[in-house]
ZADRENDREN-356034 format. One line per field, with one value per residue: x, y, z of N, C-alpha, C, CB in turn; chain; residue in one letter. Coordinates in steps of 0.02 Angstrom, whole numbers, plus 50000, padded with zeros to 5 digits. Atoms other than C-alpha are relative to their C-alpha. Glycine has a CB too. Example, Ala and Ser with C-alpha at 12.3 -4.5 7.8 and 13.67 -1.06 7.14 Angstrom:
2
n_u (50045 | 49958)
n_v (49941 | 49941)
n_w (50000 | 49997)
ca_u (50615 | 50684)
ca_v (49775 | 49947)
ca_w (50390 | 50357)
c_u (50045 | 49961)
c_v (50060 | 50055)
c_w (50000 | 50037)
cb_u (49950 | 50020)
cb_v (50001 | 50023)
cb_w (50062 | 49929)
ch (A | A)
aa (A | S)
***
This chain:
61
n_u (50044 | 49995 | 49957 | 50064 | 49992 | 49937 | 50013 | 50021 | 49958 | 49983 | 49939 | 49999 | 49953 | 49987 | 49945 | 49964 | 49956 | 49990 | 49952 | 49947 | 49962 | 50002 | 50046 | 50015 | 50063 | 49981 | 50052 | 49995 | 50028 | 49970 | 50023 | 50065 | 50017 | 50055 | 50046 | 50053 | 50041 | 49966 | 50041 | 49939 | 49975 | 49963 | 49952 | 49979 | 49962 | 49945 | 49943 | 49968 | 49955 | 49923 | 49943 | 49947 | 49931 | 49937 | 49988 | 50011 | 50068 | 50034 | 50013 | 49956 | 50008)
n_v (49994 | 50043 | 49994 | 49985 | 49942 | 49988 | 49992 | 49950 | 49956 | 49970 | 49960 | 49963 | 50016 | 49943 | 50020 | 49954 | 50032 | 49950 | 50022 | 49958 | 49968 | 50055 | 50034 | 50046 | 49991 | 49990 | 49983 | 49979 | 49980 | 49956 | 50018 | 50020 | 49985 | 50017 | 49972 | 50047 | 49983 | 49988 | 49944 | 49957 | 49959 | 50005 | 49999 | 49938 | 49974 | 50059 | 49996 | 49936 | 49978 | 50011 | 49949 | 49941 | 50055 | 49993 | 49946 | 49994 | 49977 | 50046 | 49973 | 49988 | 50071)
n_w (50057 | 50027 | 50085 | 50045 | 49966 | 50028 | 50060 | 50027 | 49983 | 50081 | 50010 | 50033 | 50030 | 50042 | 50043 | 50035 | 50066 | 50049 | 50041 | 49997 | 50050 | 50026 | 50019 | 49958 | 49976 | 49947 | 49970 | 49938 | 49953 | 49960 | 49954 | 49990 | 49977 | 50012 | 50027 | 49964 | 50022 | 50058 | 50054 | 50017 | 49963 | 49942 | 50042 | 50049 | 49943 | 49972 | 50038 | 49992 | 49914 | 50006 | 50024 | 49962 | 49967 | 50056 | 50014 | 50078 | 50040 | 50048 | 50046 | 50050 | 50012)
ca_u (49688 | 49617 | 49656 | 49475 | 49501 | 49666 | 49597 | 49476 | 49588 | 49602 | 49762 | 49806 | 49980 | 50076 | 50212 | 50318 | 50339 | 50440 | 50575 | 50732 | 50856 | 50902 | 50745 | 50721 | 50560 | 50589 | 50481 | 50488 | 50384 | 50340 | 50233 | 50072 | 49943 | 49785 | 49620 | 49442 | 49346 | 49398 | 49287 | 49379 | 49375 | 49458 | 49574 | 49621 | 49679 | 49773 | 49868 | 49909 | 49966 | 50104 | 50166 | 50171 | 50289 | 50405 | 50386 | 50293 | 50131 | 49981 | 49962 | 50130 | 50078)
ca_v (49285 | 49139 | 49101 | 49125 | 49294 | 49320 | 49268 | 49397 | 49534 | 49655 | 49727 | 49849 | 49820 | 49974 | 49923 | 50048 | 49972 | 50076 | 50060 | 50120 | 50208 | 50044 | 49986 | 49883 | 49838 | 49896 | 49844 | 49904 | 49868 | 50006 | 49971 | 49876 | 49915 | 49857 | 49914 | 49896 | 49934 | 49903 | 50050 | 50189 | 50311 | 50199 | 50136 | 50304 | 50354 | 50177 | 50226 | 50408 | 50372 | 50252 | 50367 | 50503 | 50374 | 50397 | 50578 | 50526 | 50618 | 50504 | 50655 | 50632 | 50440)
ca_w (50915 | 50839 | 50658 | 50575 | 50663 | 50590 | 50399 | 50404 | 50440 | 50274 | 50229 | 50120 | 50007 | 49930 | 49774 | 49690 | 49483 | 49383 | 49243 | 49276 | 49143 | 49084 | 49034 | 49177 | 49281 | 49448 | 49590 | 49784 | 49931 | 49989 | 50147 | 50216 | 50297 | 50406 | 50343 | 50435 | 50287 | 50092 | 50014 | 49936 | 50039 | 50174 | 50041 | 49972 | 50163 | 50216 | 50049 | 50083 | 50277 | 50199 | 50078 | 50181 | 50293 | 50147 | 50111 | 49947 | 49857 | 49800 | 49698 | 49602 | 49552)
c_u (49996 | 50007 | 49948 | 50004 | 50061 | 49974 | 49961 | 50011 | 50014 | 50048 | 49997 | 50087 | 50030 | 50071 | 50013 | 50018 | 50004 | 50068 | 50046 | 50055 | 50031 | 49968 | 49983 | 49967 | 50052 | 49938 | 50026 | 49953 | 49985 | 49952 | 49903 | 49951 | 49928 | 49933 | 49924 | 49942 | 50042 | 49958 | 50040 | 50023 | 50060 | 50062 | 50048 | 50045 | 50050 | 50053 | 50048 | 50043 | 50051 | 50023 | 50006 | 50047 | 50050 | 49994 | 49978 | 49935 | 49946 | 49977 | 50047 | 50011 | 49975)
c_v (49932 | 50013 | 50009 | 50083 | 50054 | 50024 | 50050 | 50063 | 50040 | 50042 | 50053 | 50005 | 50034 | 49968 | 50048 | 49937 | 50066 | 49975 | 50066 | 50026 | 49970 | 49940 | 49950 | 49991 | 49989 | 49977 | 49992 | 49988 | 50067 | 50009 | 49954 | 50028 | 49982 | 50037 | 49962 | 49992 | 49991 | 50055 | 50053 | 50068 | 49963 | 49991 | 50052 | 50018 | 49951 | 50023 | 50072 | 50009 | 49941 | 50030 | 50049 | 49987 | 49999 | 50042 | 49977 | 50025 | 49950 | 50043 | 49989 | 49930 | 49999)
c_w (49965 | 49918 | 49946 | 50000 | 49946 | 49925 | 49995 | 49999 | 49930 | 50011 | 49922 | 49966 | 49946 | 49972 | 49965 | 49954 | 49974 | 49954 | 49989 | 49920 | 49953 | 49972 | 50044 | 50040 | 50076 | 50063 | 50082 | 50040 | 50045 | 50100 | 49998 | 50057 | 50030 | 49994 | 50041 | 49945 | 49913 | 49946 | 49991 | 50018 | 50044 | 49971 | 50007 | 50075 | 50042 | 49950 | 50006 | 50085 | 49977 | 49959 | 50038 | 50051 | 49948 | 49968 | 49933 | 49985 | 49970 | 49931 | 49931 | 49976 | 49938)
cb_u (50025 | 49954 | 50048 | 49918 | 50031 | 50051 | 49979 | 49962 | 50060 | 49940 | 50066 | 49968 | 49989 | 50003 | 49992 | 50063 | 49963 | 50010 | 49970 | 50041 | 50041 | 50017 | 50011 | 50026 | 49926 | 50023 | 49938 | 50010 | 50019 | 49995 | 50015 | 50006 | 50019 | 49999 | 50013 | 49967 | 49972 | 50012 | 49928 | 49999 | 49945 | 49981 | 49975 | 49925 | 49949 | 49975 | 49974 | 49931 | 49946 | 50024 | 49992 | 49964 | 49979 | 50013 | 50064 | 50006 | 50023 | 49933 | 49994 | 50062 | 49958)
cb_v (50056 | 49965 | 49920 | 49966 | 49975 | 49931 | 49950 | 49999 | 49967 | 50040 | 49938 | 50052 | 49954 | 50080 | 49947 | 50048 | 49935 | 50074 | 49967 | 49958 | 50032 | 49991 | 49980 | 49988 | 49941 | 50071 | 49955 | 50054 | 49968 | 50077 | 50068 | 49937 | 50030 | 49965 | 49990 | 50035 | 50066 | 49926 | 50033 | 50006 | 50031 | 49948 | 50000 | 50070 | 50026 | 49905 | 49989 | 50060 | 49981 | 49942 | 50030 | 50051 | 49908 | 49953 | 50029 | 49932 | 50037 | 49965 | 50057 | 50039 | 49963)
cb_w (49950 | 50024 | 49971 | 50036 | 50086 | 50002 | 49973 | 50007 | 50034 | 49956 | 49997 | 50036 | 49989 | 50044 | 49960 | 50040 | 49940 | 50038 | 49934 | 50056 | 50023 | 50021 | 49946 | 50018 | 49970 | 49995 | 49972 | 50002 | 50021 | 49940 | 50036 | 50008 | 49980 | 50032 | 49919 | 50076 | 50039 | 49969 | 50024 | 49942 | 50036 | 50048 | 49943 | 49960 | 50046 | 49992 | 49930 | 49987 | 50106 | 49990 | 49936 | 50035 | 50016 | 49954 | 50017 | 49962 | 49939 | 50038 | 50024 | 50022 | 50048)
ch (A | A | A | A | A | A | A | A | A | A | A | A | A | A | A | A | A | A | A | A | A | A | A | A | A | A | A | A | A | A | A | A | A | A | A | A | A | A | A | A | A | A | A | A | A | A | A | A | A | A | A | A | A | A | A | A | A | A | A | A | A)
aa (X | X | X | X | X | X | X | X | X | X | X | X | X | X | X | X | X | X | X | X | X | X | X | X | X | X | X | X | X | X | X | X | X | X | X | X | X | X | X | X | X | X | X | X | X | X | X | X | X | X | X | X | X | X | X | X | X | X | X | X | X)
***
């Protein structure tokens, strides 16, 4: 793959922030993902097939 090839490649980049019990900003990777399309349907489904890779809800966000 050349590298023009490469740059136009769209990803998709899921972060868990939250503040733990200690008042403290928490933040987690929680996976990436590539995307052929950034409209929100395609979005909405790159983000729900890595939470459900970690047993998590986009409903409970």
């Amino acid at each position: 793959m050349n590298l023009m090839m490469f740059l136009k490649r769209k990803q998709l980049a899921v972060i868990g922030r939250y503040v733990d019990s200690l008042g403290q900003v928490i933040e987690r990777f929680i996976g990436i993902k590539h995307v052929a399309s950034t409209n929100d349907v395609a979005l909405k489904e790159a983000m729900e097939d890595i939470l459900v890779k970690h047993s998590l809800s986009i409903n409970r966000i």
